[in-house]
N, C-alpha and C positions, 0 to 999 in steps of 0.2 A: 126251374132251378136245376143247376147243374152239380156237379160235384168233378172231383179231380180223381183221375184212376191211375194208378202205374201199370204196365201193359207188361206180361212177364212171358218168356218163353221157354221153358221148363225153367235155371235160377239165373236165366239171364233177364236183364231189364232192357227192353227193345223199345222205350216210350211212356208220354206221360200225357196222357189225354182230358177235357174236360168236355165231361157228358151226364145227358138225367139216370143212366142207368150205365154199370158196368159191363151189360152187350153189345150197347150205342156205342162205346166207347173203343169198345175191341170191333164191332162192325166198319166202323169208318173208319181203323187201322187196317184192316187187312184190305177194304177197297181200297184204302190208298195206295196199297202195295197190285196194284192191281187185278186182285182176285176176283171174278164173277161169284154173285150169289149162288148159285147154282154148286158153286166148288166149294163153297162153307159150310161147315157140319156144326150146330149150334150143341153143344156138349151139358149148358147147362144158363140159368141167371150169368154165372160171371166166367166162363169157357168156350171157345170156339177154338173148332179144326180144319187146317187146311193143308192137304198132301201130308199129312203124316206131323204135321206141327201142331203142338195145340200152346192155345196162346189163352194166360188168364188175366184178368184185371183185377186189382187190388185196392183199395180203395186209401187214398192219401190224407191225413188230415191237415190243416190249414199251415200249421208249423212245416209242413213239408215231410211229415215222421211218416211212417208206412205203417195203416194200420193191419194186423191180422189176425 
């Protein structure tokens, strides 16, 4: 089962993914951006770093509203 996440980059919105977990979701964002694993700093369940960005996911509900 999946869910839908908004991918945030400090209060910008960089994407909108659908993933089982809000990691999954920011994982296969930032490989898409090309990043090796190696260069991701896993911050937390729903944060990950990379160069000095940290990127969080947010979790959307079906309405399209942004939960927080």
């Amino acid at each position: 089962m999946s869910s839908t996440f908004e991918l945030r980059s400090g209060k910008r919105a960089v994407g909108v993914r659908a993933a089982p977990t809000a990691q999954q979701a920011l994982l296969d964002y930032v490989r898409g951006l090309g990043v090796r694993d190696d260069e991701i700093v896993r911050l937390g369940p729903d944060a990950v770093a990379w160069r000095g960005a940290v990127f969080r996911a947010v979790p959307v509900s079906p309405d399209g509203a942004r939960r927080t």
